[in-house]
C-alpha positions as CSV (number, residue, x, y, z in Angstrom):
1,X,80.2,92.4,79.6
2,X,79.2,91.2,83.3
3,X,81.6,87.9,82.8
4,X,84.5,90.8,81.8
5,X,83.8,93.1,84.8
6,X,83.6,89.7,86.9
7,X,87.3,88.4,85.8
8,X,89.0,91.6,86.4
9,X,86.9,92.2,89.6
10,X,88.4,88.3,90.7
11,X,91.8,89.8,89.1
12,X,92.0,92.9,91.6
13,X,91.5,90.6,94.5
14,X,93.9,88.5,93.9
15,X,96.8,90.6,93.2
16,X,95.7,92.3,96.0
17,X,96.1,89.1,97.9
18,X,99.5,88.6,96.3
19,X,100.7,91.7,96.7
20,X,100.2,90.9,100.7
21,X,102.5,88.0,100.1
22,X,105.2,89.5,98.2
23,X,105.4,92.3,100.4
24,X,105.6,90.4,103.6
25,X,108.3,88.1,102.4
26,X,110.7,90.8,101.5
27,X,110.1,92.6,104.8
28,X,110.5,89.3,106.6
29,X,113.0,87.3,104.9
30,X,115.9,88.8,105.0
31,X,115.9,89.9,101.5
32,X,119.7,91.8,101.9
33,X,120.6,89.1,104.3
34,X,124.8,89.0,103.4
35,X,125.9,86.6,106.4
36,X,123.2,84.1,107.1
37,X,121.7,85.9,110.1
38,X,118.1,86.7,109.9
39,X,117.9,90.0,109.2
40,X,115.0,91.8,107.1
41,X,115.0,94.5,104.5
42,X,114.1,97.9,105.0
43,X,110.4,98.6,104.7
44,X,111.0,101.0,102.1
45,X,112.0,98.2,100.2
46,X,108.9,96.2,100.7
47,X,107.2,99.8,99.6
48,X,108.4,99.9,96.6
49,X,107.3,96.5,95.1
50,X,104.0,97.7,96.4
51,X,103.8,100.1,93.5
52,X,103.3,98.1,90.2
53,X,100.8,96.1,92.2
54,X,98.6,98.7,93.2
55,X,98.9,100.1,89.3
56,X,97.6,96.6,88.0
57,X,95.0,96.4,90.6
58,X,93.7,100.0,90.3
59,X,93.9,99.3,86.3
60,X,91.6,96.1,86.9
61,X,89.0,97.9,89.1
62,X,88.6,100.8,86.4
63,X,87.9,98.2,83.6
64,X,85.9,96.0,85.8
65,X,83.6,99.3,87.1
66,X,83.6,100.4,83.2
67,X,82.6,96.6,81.7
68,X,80.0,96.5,84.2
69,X,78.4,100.2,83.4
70,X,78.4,99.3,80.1
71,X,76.8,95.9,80.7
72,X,74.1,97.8,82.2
């Protein structure tokens, strides 16, 4: 059970770290960019993707916490 709670510990970080990626790049990108000018999307755009990643990674941290309390 520790290797279990270990993975998805090492899972939640790194969608956490993704999620920082993803998120800047649409702010910054000029995701709704229409005429070649650098423009960048709304932050509530960049919000939005935010929301299946911090699902996922709260969803890791409760199996990781439960794997490791039942490793105990």
């Amino acid at each position: 059970m520790k290797k279990l709670s270990n993975v998805f510990a090492i899972l939640a970080i790194l969608l956490t770290n993704i999620m920082c990626v993803v998120v800047t790049n649409i702010c910054t990108s000029g995701y709704y960019a229409e005429k070649h000018f650098l423009t960048s999307a709304p932050w509530e755009v960049g919000f939005l993707f935010i929301i299946p990643f911090a699902i996922a990674i709260i969803a890791c941290s409760v199996v990781s916490y439960i794997a490791k309390k039942k490793g105990k």
